[in-house]
OpenMM code with the backbone's topology and positions (N, CA, C; nanometers):
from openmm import Vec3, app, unit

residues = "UNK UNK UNK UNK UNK UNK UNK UNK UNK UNK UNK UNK UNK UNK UNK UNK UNK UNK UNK UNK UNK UNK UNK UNK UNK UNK UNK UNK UNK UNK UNK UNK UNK UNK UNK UNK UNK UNK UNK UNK UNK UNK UNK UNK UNK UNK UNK UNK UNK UNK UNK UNK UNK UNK UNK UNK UNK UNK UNK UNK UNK UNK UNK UNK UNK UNK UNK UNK UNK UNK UNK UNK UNK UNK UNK UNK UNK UNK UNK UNK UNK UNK UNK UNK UNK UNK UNK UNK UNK UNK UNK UNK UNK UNK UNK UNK UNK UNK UNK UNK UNK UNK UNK UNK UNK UNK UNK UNK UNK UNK UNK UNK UNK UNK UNK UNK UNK UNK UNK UNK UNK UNK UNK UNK UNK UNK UNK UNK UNK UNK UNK UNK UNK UNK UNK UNK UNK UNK UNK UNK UNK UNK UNK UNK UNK UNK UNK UNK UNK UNK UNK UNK UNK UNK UNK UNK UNK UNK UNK UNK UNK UNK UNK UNK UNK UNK UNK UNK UNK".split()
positions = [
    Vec3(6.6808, -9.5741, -9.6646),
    Vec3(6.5658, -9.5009, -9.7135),
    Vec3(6.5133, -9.4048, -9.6065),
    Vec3(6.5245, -9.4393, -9.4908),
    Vec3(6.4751, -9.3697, -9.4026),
    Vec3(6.5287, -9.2808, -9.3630),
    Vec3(6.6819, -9.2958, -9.3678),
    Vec3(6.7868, -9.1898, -9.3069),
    Vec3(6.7620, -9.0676, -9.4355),
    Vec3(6.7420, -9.0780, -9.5361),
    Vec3(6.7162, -9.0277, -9.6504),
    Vec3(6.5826, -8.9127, -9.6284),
    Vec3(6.5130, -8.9990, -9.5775),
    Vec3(6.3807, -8.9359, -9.6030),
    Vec3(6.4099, -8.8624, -9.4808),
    Vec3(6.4509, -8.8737, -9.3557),
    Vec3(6.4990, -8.7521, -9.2416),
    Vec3(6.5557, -8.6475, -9.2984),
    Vec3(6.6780, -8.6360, -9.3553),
    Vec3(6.7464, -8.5452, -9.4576),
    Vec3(6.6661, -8.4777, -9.5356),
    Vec3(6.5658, -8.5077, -9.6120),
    Vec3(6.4904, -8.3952, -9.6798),
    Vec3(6.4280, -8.3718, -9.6032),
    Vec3(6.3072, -8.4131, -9.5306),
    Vec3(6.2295, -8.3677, -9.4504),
    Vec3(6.2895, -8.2269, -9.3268),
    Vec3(6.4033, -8.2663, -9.2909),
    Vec3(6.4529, -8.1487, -9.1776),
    Vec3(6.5068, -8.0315, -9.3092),
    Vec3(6.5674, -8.0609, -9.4571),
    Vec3(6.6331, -7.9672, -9.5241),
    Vec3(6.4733, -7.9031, -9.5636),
    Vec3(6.3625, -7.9430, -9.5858),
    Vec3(6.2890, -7.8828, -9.6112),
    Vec3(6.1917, -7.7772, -9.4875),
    Vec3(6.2318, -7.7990, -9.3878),
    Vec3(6.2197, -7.7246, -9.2695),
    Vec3(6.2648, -7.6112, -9.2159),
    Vec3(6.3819, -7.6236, -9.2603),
    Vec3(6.5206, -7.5374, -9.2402),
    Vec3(6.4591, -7.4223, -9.3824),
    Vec3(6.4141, -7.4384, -9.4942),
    Vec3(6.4062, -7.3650, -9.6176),
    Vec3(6.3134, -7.2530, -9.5821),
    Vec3(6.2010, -7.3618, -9.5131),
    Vec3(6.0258, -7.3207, -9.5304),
    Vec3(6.0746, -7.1342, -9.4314),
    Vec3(6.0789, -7.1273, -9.3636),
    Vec3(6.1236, -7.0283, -9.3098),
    Vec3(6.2019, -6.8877, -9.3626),
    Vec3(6.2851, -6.9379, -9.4831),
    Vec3(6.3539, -6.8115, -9.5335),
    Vec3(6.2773, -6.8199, -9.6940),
    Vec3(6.2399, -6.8964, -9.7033),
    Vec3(6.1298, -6.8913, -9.8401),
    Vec3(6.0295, -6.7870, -9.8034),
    Vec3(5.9221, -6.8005, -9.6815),
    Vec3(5.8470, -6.7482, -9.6021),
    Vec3(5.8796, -6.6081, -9.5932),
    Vec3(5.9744, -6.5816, -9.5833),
    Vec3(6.0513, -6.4541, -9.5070),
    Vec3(6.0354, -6.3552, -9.6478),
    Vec3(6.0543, -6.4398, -9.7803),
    Vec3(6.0361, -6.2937, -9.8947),
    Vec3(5.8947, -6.2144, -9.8808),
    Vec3(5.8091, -6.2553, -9.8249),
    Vec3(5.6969, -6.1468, -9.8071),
    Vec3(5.6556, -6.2003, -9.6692),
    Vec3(5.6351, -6.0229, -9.6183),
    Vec3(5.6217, -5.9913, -9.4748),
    Vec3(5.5201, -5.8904, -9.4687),
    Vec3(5.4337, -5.8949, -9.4107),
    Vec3(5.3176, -5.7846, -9.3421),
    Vec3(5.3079, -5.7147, -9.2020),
    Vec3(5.3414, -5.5973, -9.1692),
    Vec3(5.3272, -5.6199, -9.0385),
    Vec3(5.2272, -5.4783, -9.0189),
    Vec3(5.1704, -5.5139, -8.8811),
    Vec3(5.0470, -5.4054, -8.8704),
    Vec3(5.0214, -5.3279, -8.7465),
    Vec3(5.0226, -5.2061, -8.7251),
    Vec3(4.9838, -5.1694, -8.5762),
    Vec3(4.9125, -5.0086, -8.6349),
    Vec3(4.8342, -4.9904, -8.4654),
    Vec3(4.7544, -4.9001, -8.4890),
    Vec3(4.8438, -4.7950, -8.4943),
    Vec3(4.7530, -4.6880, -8.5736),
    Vec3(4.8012, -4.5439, -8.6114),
    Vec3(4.7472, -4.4406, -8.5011),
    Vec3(4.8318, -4.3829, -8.4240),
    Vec3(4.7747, -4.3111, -8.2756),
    Vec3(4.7322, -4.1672, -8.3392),
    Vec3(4.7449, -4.1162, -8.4476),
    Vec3(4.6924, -4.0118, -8.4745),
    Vec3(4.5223, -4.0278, -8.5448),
    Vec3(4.5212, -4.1134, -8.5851),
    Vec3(4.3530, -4.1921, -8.6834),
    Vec3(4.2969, -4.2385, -8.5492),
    Vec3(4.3738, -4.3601, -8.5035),
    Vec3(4.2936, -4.4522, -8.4114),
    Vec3(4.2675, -4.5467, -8.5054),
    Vec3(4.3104, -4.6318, -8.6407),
    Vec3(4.3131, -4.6777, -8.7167),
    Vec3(4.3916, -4.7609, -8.7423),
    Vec3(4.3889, -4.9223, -8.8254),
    Vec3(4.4967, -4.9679, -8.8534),
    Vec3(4.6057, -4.8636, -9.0022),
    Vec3(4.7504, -4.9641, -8.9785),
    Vec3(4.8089, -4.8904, -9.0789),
    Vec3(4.9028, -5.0380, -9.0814),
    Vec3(4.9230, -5.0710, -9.2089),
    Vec3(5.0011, -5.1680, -9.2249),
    Vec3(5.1149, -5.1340, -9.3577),
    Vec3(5.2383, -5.2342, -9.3308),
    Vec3(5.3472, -5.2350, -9.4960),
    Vec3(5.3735, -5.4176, -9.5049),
    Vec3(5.4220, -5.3748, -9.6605),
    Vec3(5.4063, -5.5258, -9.6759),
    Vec3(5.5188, -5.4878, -9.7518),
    Vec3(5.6082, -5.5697, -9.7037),
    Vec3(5.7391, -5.6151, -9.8208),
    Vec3(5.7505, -5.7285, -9.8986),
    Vec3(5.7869, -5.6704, -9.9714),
    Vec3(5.8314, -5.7848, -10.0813),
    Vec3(6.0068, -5.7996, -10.1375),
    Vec3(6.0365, -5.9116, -10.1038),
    Vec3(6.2347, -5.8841, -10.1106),
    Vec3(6.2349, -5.8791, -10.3128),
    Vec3(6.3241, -5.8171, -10.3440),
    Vec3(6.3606, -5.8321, -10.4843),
    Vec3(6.5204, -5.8868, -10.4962),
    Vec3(6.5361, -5.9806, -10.5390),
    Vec3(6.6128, -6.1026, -10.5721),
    Vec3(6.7557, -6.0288, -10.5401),
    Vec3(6.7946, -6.0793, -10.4385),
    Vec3(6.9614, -6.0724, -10.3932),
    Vec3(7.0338, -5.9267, -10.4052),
    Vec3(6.9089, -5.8246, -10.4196),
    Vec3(6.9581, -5.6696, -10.4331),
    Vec3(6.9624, -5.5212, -10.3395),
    Vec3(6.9399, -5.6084, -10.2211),
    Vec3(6.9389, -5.5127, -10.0884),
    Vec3(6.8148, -5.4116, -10.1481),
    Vec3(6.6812, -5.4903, -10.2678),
    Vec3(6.5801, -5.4137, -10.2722),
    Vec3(6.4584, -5.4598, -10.2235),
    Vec3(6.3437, -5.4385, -10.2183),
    Vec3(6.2331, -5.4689, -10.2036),
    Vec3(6.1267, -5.3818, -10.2204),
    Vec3(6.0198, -5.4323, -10.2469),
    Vec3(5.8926, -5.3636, -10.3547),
    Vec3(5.8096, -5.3027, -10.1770),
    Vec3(5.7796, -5.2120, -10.1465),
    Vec3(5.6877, -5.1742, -10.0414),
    Vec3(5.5778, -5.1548, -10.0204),
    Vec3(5.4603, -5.2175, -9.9885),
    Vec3(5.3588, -5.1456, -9.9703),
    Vec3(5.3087, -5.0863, -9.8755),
    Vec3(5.2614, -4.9532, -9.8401),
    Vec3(5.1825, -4.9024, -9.7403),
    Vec3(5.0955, -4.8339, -9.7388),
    Vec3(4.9856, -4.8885, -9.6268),
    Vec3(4.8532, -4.8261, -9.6336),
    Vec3(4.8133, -4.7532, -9.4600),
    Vec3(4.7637, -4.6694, -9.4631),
    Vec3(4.7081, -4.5966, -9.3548),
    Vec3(4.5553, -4.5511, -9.3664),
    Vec3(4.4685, -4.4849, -9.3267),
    Vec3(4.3757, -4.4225, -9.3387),
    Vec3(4.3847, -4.3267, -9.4552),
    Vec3(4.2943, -4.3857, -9.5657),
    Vec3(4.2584, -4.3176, -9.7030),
    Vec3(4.4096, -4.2941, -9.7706),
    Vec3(4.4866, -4.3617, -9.7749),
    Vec3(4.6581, -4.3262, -9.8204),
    Vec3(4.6838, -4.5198, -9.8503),
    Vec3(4.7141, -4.5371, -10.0192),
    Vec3(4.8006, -4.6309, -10.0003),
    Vec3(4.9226, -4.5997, -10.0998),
    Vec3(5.0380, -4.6352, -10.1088),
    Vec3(5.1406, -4.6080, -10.1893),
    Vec3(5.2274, -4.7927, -10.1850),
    Vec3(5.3111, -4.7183, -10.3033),
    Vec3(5.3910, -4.8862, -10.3613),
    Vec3(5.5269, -4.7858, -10.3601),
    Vec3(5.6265, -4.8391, -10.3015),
    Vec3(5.8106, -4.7912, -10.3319),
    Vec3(5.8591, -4.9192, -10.3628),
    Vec3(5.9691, -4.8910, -10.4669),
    Vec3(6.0892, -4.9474, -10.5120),
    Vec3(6.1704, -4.8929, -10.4180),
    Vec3(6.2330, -4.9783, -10.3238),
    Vec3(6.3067, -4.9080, -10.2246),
    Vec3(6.4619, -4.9968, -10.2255),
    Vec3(6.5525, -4.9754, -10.2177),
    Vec3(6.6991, -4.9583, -10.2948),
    Vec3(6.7931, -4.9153, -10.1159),
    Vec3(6.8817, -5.0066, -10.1162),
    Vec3(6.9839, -4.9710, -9.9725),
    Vec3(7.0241, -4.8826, -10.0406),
    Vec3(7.0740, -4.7795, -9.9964),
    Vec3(7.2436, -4.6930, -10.0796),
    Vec3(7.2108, -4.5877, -9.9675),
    Vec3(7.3258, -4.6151, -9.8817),
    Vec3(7.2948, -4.4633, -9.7768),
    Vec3(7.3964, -4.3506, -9.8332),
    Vec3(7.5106, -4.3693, -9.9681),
    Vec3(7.5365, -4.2969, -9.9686),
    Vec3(7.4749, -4.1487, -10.1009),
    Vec3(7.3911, -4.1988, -10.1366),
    Vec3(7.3318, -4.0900, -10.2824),
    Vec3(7.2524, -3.9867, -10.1897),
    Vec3(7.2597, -3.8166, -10.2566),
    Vec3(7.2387, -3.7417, -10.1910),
    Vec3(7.0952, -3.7116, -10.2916),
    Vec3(6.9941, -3.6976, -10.2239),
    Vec3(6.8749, -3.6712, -10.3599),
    Vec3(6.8449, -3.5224, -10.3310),
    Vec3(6.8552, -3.4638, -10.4046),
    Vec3(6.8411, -3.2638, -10.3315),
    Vec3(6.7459, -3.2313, -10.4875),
    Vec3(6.6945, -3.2770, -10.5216),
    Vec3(6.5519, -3.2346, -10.6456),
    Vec3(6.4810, -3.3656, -10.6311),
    Vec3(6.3254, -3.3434, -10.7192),
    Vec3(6.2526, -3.4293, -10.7233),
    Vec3(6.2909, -3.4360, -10.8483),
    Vec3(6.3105, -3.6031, -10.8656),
    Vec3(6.3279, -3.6725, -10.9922),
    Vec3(6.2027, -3.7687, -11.0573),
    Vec3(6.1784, -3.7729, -11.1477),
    Vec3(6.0633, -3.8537, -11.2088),
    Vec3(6.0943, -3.9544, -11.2587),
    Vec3(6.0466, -4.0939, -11.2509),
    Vec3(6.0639, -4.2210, -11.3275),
    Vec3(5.9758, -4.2763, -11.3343),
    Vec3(5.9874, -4.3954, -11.3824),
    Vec3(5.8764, -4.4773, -11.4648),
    Vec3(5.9251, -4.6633, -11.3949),
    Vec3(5.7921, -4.6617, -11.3062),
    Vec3(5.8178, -4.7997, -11.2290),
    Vec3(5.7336, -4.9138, -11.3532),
    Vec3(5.7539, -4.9788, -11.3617),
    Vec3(5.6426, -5.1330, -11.4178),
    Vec3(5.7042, -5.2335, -11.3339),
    Vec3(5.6122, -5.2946, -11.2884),
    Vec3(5.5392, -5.3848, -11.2098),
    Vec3(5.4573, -5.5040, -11.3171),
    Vec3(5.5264, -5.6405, -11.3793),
    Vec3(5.4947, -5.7683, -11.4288),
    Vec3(5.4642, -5.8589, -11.3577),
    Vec3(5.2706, -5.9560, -11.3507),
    Vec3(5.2760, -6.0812, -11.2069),
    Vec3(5.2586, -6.1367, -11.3541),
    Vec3(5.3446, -6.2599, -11.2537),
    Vec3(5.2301, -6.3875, -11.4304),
    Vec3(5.2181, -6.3447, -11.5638),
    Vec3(5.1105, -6.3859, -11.6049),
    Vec3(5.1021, -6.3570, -11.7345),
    Vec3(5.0013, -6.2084, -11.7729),
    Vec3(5.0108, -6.1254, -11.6514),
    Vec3(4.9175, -6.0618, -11.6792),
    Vec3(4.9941, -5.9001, -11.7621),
    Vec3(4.8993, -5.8096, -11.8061),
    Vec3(4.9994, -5.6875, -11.8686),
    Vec3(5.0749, -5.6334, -11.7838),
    Vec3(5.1252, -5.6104, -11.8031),
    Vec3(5.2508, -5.4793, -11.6604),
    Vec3(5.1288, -5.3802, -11.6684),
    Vec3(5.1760, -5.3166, -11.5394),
    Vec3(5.1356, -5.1657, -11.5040),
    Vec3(5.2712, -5.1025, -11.4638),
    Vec3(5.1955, -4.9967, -11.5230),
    Vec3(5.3309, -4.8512, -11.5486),
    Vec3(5.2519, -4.7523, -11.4520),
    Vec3(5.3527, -4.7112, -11.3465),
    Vec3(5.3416, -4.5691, -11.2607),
    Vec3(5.4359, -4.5090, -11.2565),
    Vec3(5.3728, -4.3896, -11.2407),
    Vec3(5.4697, -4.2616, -11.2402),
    Vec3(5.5128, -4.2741, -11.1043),
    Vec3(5.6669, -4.2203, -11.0869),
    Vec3(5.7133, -4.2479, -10.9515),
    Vec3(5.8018, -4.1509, -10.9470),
    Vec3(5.8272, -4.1083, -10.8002),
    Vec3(5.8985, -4.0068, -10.7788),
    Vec3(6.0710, -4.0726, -10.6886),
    Vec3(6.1477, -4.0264, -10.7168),
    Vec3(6.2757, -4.0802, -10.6370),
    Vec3(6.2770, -3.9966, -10.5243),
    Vec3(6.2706, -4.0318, -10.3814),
    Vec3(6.3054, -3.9692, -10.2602),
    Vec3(6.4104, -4.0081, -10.1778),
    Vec3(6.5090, -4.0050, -10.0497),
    Vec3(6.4842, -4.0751, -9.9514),
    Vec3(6.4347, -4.0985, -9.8712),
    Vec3(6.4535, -4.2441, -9.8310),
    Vec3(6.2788, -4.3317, -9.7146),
    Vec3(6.3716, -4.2896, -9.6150),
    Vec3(6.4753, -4.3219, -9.5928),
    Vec3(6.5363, -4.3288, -9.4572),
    Vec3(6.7451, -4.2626, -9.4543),
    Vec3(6.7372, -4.2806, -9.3617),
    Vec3(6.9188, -4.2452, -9.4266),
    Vec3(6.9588, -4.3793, -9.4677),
    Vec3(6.9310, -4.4734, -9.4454),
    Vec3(6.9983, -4.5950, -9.5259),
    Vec3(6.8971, -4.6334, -9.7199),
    Vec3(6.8180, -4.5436, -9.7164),
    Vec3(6.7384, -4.6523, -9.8192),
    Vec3(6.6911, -4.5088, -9.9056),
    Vec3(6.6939, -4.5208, -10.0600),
    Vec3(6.6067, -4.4677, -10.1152),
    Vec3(6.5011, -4.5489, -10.1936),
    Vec3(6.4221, -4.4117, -10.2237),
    Vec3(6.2720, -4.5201, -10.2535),
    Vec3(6.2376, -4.4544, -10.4401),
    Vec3(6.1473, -4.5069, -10.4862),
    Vec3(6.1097, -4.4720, -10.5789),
    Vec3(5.9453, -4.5039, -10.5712),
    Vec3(5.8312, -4.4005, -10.5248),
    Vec3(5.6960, -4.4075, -10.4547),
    Vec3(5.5907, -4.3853, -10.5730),
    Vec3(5.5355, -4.4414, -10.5087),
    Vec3(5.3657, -4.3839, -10.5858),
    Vec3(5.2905, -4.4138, -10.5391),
    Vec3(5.1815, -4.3194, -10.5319),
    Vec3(5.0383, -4.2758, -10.4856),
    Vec3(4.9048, -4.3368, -10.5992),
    Vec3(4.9804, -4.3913, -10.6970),
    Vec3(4.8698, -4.4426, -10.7874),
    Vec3(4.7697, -4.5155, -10.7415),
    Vec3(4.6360, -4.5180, -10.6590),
    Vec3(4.5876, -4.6433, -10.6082),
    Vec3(4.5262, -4.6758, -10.6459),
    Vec3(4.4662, -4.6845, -10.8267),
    Vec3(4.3863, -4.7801, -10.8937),
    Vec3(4.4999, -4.8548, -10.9082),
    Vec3(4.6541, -4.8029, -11.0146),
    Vec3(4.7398, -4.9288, -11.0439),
    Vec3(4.7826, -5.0432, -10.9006),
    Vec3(4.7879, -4.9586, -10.7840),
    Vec3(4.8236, -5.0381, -10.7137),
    Vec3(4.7204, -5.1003, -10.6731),
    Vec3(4.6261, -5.1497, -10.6496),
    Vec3(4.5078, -5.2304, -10.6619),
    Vec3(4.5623, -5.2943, -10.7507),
    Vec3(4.5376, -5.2896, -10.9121),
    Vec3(4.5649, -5.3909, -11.0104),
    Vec3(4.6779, -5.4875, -10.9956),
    Vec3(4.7681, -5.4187, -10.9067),
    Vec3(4.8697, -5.5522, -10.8523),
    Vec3(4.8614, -5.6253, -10.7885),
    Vec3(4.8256, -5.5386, -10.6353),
    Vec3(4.7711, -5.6135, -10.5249),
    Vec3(4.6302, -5.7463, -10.5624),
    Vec3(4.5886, -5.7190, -10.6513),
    Vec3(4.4507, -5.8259, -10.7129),
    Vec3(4.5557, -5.8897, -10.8176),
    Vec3(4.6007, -5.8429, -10.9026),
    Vec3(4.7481, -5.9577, -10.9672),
    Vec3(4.7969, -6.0644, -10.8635),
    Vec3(4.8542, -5.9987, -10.7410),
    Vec3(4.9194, -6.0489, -10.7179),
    Vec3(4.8240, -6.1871, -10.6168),
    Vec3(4.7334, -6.1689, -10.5472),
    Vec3(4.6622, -6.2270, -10.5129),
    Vec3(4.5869, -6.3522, -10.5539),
    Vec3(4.5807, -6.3185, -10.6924),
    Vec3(4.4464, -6.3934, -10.7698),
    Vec3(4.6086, -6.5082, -10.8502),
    Vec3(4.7031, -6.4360, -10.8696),
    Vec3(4.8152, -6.5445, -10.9503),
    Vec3(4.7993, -6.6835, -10.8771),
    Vec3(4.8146, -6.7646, -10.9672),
    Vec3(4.8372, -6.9249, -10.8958),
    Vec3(4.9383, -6.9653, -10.9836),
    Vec3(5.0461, -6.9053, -11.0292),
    Vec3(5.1604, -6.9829, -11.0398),
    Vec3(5.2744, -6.9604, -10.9713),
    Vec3(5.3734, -6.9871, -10.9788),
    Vec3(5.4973, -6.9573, -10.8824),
    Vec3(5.5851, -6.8714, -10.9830),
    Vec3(5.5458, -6.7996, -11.0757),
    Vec3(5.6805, -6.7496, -11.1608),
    Vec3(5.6943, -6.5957, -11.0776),
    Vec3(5.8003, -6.5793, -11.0729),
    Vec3(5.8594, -6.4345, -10.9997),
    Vec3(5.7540, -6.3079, -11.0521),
    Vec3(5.7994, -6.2450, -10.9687),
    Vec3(5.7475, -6.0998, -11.0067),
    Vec3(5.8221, -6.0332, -11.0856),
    Vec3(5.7837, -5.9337, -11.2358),
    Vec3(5.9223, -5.8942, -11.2190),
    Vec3(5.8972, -5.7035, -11.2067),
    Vec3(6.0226, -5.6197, -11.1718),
    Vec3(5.9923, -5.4749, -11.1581),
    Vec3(6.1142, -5.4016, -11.2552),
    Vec3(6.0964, -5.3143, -11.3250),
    Vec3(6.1784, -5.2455, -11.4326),
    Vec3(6.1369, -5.0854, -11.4092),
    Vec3(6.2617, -5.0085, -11.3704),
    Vec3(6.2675, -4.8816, -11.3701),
    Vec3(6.2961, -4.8224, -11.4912),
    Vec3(6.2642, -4.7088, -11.5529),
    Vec3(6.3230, -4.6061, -11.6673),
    Vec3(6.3107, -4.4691, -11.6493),
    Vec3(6.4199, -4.3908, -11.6517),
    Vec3(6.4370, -4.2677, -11.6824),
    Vec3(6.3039, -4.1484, -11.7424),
    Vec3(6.3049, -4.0293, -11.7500),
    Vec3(6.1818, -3.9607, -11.7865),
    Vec3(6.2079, -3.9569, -11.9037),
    Vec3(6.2990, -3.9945, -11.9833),
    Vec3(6.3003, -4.0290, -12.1157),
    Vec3(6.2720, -4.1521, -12.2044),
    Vec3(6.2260, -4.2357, -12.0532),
    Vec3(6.2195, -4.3977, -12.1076),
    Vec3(6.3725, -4.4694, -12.1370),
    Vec3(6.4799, -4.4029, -12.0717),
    Vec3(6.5448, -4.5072, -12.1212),
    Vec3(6.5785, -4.6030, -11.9808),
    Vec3(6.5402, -4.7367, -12.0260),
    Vec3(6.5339, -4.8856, -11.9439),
    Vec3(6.6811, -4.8566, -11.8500),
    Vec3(6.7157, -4.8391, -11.7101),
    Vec3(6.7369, -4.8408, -11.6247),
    Vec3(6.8095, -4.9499, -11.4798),
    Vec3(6.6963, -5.0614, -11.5080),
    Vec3(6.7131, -5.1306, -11.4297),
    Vec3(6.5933, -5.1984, -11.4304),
    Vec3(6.6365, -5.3552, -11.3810),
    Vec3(6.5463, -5.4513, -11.4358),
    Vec3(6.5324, -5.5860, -11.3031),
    Vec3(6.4549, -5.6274, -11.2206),
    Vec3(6.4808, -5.7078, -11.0973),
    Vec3(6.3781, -5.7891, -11.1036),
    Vec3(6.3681, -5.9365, -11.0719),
    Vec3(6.2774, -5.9997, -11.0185),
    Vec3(6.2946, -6.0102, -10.8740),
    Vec3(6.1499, -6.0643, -10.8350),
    Vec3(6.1523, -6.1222, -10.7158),
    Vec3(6.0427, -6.2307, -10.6749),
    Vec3(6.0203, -6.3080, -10.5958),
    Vec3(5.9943, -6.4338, -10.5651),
    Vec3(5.8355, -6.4198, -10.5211),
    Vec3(5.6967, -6.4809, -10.5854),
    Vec3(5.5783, -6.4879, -10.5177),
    Vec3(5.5279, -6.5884, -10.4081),
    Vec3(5.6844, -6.7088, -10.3908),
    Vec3(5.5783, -6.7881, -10.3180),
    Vec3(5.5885, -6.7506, -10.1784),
    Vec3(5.5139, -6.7885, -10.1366),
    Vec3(5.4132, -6.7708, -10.0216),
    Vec3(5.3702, -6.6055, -10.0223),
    Vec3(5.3231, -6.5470, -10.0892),
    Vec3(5.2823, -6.4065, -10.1235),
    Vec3(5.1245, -6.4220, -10.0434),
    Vec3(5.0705, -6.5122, -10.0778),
    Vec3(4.9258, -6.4770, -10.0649),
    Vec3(4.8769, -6.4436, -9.9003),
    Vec3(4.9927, -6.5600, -9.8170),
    Vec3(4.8956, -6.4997, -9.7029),
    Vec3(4.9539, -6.3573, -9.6817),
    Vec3(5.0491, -6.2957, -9.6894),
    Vec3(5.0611, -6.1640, -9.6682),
    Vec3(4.9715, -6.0502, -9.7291),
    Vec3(4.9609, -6.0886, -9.8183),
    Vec3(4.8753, -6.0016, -9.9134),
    Vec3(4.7468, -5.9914, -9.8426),
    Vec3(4.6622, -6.0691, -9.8263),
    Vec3(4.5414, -6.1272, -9.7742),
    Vec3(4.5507, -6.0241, -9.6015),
    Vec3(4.6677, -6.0657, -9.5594),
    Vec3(4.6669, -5.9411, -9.4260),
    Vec3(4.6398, -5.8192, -9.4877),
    Vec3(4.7212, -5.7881, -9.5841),
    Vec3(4.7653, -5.6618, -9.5561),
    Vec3(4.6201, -5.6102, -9.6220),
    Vec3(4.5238, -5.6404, -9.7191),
    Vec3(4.4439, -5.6492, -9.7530),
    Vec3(4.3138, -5.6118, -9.6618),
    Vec3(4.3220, -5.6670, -9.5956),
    Vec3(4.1970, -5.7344, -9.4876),
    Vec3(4.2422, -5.6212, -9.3970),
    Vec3(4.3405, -5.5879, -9.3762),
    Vec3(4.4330, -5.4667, -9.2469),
    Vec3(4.3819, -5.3730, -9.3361),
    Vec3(4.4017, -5.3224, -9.4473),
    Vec3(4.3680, -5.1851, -9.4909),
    Vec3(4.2302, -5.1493, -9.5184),
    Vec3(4.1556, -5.2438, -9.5825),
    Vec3(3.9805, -5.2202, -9.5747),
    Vec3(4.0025, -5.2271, -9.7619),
    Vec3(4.1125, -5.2903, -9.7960),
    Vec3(4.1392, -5.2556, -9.9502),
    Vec3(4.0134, -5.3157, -10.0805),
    Vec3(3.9734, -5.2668, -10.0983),
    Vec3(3.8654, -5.3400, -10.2025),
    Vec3(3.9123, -5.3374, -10.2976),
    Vec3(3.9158, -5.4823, -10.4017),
    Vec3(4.0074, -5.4922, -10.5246),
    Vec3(3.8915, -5.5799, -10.5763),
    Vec3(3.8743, -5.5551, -10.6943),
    Vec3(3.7361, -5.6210, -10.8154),
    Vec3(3.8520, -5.7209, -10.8286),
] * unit.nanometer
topology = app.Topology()
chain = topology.addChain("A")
for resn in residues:
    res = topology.addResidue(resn, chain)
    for name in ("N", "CA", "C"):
        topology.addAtom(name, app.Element.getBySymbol(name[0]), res)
């Protein structure tokens, strides 16, 4: 019984850490403001994606951000992000396709009432069911469809929150 109960106890040790790891906050000052500026990731389920948030002085934005270093983006393209927590309605933003980096493109928005309504979704949820995020075309046609994982969401959120000055009803 005991050798037993060592075995879960260390397998549940070994977990707590990469469970932990799907949402990350990290924060440092902005040398042009003199201000904090923080991002908060969120991993989306086994797809080299993750949901982004970032905030700076009077600026917050949300990307669908996607590995692929090889797609060349040379126009601005328009799509349609939704964002599902729990049981609550989706929110739909307009989003633009860019690249973030040479390894990553993003799909952004500047919406910052909807993104509030998540960030307070995502906060206020007390169950463990995934997040989920669905892209579509400017014609609406459904695209692409991903969950990803809320637990341990809150203390990140709560940083990144408290780091930006974010007020959410």
């Amino acid at each position: 019984m005991y050798k037993k109960f060592c075995v879960i106890f260390m397998a549940t040790l070994c977990y707590l850490p990469v469970a932990q790891a799907s949402w990350k906050t990290t924060t440092e000052d902005d040398v042009f403001t003199a201000q904090k500026k923080a991002q908060m990731d969120a991993d989306i389920s086994g797809h080299n994606q993750a949901l982004i948030f970032n905030c700076s002085q009077n600026n917050l934005t949300m990307s669908e951000v996607e590995k692929d270093p090889n797609t060349s983006v040379t126009t601005i393209k328009k799509y349609t992000t939704i964002v599902k927590i729990d049981n609550n309605d989706p929110v739909v933003f307009d989003t633009t396709l860019s690249r973030r980096n040479p390894d990553y493109l993003q799909l952004k928005t500047s919406q910052t009432d909807k993104i509030k309504i998540v960030l307070k979704q995502l906060k206020d949820q007390s169950s463990k069911k995934d997040f989920m995020i669905g892209t579509a075309d400017s014609k609406g046609t459904p695209l692409s469809s991903y969950t990803g994982s809320v637990s341990f969401a809150k203390k990140a959120i709560n940083k990144f929150i408290a780091t930006c000055n974010i007020k959410i009803d």
